[in-house]
N, C-alpha and C positions, 0 to 999 in steps of 0.2 A: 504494500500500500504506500503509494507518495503520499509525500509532509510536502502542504505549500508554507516556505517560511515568510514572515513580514518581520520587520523590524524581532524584536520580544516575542514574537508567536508564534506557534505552530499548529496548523489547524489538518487535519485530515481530509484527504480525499475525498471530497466529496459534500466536504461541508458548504463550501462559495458554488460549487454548481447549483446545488439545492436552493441556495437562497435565490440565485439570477432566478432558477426553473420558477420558482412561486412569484419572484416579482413579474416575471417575463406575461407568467399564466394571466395576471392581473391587467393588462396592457389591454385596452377594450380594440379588436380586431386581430388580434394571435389566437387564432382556431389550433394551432398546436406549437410547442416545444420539440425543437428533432423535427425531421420530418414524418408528417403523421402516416404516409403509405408504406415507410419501412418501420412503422413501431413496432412492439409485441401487442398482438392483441391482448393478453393477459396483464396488462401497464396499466386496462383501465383499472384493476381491481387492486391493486398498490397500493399501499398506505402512502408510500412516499412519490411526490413527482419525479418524473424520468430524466434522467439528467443527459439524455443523450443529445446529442450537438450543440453543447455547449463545452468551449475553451478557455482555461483561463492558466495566464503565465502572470510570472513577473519580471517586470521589466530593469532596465539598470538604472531607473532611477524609483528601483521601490516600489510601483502603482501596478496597479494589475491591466493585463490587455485582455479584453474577454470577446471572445467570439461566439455570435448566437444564432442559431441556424434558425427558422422558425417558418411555419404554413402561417397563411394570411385569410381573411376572411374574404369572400369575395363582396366588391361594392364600396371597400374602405378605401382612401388614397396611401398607398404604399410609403411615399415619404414621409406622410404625418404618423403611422403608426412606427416607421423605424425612428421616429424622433423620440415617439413619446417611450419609445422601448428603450432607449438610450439613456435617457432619462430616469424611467423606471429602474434599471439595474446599476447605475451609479446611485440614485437615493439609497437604494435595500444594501448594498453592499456599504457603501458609505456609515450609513448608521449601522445596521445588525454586526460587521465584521470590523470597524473603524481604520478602513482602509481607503487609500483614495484610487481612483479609476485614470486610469491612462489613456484610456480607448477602449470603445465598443462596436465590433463591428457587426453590423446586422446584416445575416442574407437570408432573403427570403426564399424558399426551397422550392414555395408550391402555392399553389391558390384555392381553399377550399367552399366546397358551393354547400354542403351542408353543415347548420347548425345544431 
C-alpha cells in the first residue's frame, strides 16, 4: 500500500481519492466518477465510493496535482461543470486533508443520457 507524504503527514492510499470521489459525486452534472461503462456493476452496492480515475501526486512544491476522469450529464455545459469540479475538489481536499491543490485536471470520458 502507498503512503502519500505532505509536509508532517502521512495519509494512506486511498484516503484523498475518496475524498475528491464524494466531493467530485456532489458537483451537480457528474453522472459518474471513472468512467461509468467500465465500472463494476457490483460498485453500486459499496459502502465506499469508487475511486477509480482519479490521480493524485505530489508535486515539488508540496501541492497535490489531481487528475479526475468523470461521465457528464447530458444537456449540462461541459466547461461550467469542469469549473465547478475544480473547485469542488480543491475546497474538500483543502479543508478535510489541509493541503493545498496544485492543479486539477478534468477529463470528461463520456456523456451520459440516463439519470
Amino acid at each position: 500500500m502507498t503512503e502519500l507524504n505532505l509536509e508532517s503527514m502521512a495519509l494512506a492510499s486511498g484516503v484523498v481519492e475518496t475524498i475528491i470521489a464524494l466531493a467530485a459525486a456532489e458537483v451537480e452534472g457528474v453522472a459518474a466518477v471513472g468512467s461509468a461503462s467500465s465500472s463494476n456493476p457490483f460498485a453500486l452496492f459499496a459502502s465506499k465510493p469508487s475511486t477509480q480515475g482519479i490521480e493524485v501526486t505530489v508535486n515539488e512544491d508540496e501541492k497535490l496535482d489531481v487528475s479526475v476522469h468523470v461521465d457528464v450529464y447530458y444537456g449540462h455545459v461541459l466547461p461550467d461543470v469542469a469549473a465547478n469540479l475544480r473547485a469542488a475538489v480543491s475546497d474538500a481536499v483543502a479543508s478535510q486533508v489541509g493541503a493545498e491543490v496544485g492543479s486539477v485536471d478534468v477529463f470528461i470520458d463520456g456523456i451520459s443520457f440516463v439519470r
